[in-house]
N, C-alpha and C positions, 0 to 999 in steps of 0.2 A: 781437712777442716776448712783451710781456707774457700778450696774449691763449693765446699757445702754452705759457705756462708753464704759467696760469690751467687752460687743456685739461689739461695734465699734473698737477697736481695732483687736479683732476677726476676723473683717469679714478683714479690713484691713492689717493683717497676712496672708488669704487666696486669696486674692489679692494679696499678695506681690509674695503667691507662684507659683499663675497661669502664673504672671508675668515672674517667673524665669523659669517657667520650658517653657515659650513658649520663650523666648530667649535660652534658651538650643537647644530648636524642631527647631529655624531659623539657631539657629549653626549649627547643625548636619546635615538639610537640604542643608546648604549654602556649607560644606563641602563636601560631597553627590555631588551636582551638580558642585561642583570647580573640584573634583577629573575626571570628565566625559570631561570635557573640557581643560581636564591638557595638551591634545598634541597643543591645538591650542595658550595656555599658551607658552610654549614652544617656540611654532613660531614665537608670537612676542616680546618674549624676543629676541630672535635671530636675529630677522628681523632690530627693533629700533637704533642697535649700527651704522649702514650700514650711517644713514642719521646725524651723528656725524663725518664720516670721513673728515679730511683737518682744520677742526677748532680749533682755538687755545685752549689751557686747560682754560683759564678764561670763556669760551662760553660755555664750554660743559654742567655742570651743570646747569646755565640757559636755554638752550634748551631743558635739558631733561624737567625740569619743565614746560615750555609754554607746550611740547607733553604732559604732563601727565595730564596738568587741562585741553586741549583740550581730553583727554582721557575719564577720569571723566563727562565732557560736555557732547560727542558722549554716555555713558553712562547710565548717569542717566536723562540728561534733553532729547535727541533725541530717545534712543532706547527705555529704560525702558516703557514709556507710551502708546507705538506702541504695543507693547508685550504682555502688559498688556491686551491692547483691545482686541488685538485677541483671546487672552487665554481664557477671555470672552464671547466675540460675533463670533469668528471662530475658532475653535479650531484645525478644521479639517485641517486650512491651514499650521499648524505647521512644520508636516512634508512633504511640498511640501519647506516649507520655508529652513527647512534641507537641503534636499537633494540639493537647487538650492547654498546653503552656501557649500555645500560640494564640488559640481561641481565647485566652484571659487576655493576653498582651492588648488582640483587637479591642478584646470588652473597655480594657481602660482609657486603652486610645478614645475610642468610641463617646466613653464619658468623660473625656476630659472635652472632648471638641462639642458636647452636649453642654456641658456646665459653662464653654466660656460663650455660648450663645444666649447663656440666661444671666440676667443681673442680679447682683450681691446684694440683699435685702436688710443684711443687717446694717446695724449704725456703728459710729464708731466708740459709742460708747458702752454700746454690746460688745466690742470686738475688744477694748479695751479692761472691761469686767472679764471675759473670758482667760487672759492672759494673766490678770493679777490675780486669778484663782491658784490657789497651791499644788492642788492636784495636777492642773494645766501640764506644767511639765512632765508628769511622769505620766502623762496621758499620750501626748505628744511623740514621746520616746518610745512608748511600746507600740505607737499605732508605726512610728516608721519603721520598727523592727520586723512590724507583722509585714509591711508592703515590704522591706530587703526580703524575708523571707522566700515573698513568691517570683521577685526577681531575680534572685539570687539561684532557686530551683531551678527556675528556666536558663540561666548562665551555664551552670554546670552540668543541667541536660546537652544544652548547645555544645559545651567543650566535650563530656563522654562520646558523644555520637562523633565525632574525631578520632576518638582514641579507642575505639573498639575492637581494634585489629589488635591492639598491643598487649603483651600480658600483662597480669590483674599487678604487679607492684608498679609494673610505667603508670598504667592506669590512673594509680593511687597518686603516685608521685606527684603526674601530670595536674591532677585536678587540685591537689594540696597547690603546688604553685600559683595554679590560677588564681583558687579562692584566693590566696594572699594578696597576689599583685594586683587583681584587679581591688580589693577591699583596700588596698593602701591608696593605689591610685585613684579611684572615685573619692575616699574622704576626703584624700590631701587635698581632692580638687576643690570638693564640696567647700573644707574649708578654708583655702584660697579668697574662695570666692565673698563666703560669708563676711569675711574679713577685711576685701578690697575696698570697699567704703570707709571703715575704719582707718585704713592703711590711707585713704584718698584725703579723709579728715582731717590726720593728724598732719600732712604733706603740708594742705590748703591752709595749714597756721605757724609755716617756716616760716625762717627770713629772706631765703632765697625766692625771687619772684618764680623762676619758672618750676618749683617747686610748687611754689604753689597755683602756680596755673595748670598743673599737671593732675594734681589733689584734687581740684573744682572738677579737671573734664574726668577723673572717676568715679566722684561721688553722681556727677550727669550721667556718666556711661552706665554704671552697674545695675538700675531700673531698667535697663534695655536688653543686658546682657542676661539677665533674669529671666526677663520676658524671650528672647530669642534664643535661649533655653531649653524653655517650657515648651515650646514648640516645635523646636528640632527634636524635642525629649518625644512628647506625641507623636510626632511622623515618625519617629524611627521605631517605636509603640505598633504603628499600624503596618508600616513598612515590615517591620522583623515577623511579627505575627503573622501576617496575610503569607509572607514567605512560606515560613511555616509550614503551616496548613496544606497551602498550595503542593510544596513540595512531596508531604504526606500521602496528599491525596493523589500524587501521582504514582508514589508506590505501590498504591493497593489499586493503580489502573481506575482510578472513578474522577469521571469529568476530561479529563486530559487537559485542566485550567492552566496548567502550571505549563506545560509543552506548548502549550497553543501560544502562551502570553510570549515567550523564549522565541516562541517560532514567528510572530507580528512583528518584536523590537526587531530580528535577528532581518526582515524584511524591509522596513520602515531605515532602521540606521545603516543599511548595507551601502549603500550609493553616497553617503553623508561624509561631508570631514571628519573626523576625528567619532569614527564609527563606533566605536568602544564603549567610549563617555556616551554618546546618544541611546545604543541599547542597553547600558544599565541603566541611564535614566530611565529609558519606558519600562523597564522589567520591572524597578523600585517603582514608579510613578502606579504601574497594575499592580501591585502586589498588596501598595497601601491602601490603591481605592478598593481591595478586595478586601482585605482588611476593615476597612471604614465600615463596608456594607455587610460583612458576618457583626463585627461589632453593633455596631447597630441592632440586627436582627435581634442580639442578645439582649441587646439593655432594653431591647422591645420587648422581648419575653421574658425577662424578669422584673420590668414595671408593669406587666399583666399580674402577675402571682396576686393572691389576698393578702392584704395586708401590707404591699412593699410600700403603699404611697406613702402610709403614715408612719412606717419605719424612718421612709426617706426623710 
């Protein structure tokens, strides 16, 4: 008896460790595949603050949350099990799935660096009217839910093609993690941020002076840190997608854009200090402006279509 306990305890110890060490192999996989999708991370951290502008500070924090369980949602209950199948049953379609996520990446990049070339026509008491509509918010919340969505797709495309190798419950595991951390992390930051001006306000009306000199240089800083943002948000839009693509198209052997660009930096930064940093700059530096110019191409041929201007 003893002896038979002793075996069960045993085997239940080697259990415990296969346990750990395959949560360890989901970590390092989850991490793996987060760091691969870190520019389109980026993006929508950047992107989410945009559909917080005009609302009172009591709102803000409850909208970020409605986005983020609608986040969570698009996630784990809509994408994860699509994902899954095909990783499955078609595996081949992966990277066609890429590259078509890459091509939107460019498009948005594209039109964002389209829109901040043109000026804002409306007033401010249009912009004003729009915000104290009722509807406003729950407009607001679904249109960010629909853009996490298609960022979101492409996150978990980017982490699958990581985790292809592994069987279908790491898989699972794998991408359950991501969705979370990365959904916790982008909010938490989202709404950090939202919040720092508030946080800078209430400083700016202590007793203690350099409290509040500290309050004044956030509520200064946080217009800037929005704006340089919005911008890292874009390049890394164009940069991730042009990737992309690129990469894509080097699989199926058409163009050789992707080897060729690899093969310039790999020339250009060879002889360079600090060679490394200089050819991922040029790889990312080609990759966005190839990005820019697919982008481009598209928001050219979809303001051809009938009818887009007056949509627009």
């Amino acid at each position: 008896m003893p002896s038979g306990l002793f075996a069960l305890l045993d085997d239940v110890a080697t259990i415990a460790k296969v346990a750990a060490a395959s949560i360890d192999d989901i970590g390092a996989a989850a991490s793996k595949a987060g760091v691969k999708a870190a520019g389109v991370v980026v993006d929508d951290t950047a992107v989410t603050p945009r559909y917080l502008t005009g609302f009172t500070p009591d709102r803000e924090l409850p909208i970020i949350w409605r986005i983020a369980k609608g986040s969570i949602f698009n996630k784990i209950v809509l994408i994860l099990p699509v994902l899954l199948a095909l990783s499955t049953l078609a595996q081949w379609a992966i990277t066609p799935l890429l590259m078509v996520g890459g091509a939107y990446l460019c498009f948005e990049g594209a039109e964002k660096v389209l829109h901040s070339l043109q000026k804002d026509k409306t007033s401010l008491a249009e912009d004003a009217a729009l915000v104290a509509d009722k509807d406003h918010e729950e407009m607001m919340v679904k249109g960010a839910i629909r853009t996490d969505f298609i960022l979101s797709a492409e996150i978990m495309v980017i982490a699958l093609n990581e985790v292809l190798d592994e069987p279908l419950g790491m898989r699972a595991a794998t991408l359950a993690v991501v969705a979370l951390a990365i959904t916790v992390a982008v909010y938490g930051v989202v709404g950090l941020i939202v919040k720092m001006d508030d946080i800078g306000l209430h400083m700016s009306r202590g007793k203690a002076a350099a409290g509040r000199a500290i309050g004044r240089g956030l509520v200064a800083f946080m217009p800037k840190l929005l704006a340089a943002l919005a911008f890292i948000g874009t390049a890394a839009m164009l940069w991730v997608g042009g990737q992309i693509v690129l990469h894509g198209l080097d699989e199926y052997h058409i163009g050789g854009l992707g080897h060729g660009l690899h093969d310039f930096a790999h020339a250009v930064a060879g002889g360079l200090p600090g060679a490394g940093v200089w050819e991922w700059l040029i790889n990312a530096g080609g990759a966005g402006l190839f990005g820019l110019l697919l982008g481009g191409l598209i928001v050219g041929a979809l303001h051809l279509l009938p009818g887009k201007k007056a949509a627009h």
